[in-house]
N, C-alpha and C positions, 0 to 999 in steps of 0.2 A: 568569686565571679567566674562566668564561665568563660571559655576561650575561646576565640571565636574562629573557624577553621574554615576551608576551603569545601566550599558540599558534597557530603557522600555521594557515591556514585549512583546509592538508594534513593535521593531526590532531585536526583535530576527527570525533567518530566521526560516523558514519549514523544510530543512532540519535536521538542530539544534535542532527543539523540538522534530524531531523524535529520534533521535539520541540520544536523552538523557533519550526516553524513551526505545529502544533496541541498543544493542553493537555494533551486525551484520545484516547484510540483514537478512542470515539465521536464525535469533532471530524474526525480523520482519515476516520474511515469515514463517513462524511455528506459529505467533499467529494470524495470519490471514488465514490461513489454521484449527487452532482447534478450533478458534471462529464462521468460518463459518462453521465446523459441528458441536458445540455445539447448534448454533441458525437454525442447519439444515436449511440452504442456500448455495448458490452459492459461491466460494471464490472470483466470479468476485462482485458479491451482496456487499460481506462481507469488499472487497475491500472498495468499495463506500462509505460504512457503515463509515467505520475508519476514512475516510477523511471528511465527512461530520460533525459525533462526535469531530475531531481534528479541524473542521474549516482550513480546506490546499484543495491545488490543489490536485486531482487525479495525475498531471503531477508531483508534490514533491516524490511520493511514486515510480516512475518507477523504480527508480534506487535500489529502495530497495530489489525488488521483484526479489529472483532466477530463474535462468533459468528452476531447476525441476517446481517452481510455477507456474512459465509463461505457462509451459508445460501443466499443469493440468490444468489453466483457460483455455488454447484454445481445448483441449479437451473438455470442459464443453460448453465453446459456440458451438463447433460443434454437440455435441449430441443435444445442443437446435436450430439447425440452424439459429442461429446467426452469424457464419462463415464456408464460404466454405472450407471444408476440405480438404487439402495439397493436390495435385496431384503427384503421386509418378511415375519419369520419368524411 
């Protein structure tokens, strides 16, 4: 019979390890908003950054990111034309 053990560090999900390191999105999205201007970058940058350091998908962190932050990266791509900005009908 096997034994039954406390879970690798291997399954624990992405979600989960972020989660355990902020409460709320909005905890999430504040330190990735003050980290990418403390290292004066881009919060899309800064994004990258955190997921790369955490070893996780970009796609783990969507759900975390506020609609005001969301706001502020596509902002930030458009001044770098990296995206076409909204057409206002």
């Amino acid at each position: 019979m096997p034994s039954t053990s406390p879970l690798d560090e291997t399954e624990l999900t992405e979600a989960l390890l972020i989660t355990k390191e902020f409460e709320t999105n909005a905890d999430f999205s504040c330190h990735i908003e003050a980290e990418a201007v403390t290292r004066n970058i881009t919060i899309f940058e800064m994004l990258m950054e955190y997921c790369t350091e955490s070893d996780i998908e970009p796609i783990a962190v969507a759900g975390l990111i506020t609609k005001d932050l969301k706001e502020k990266i596509e902002t930030e791509m458009q001044s770098l034309n990296l995206l076409k900005p909204k057409k206002v009908k």
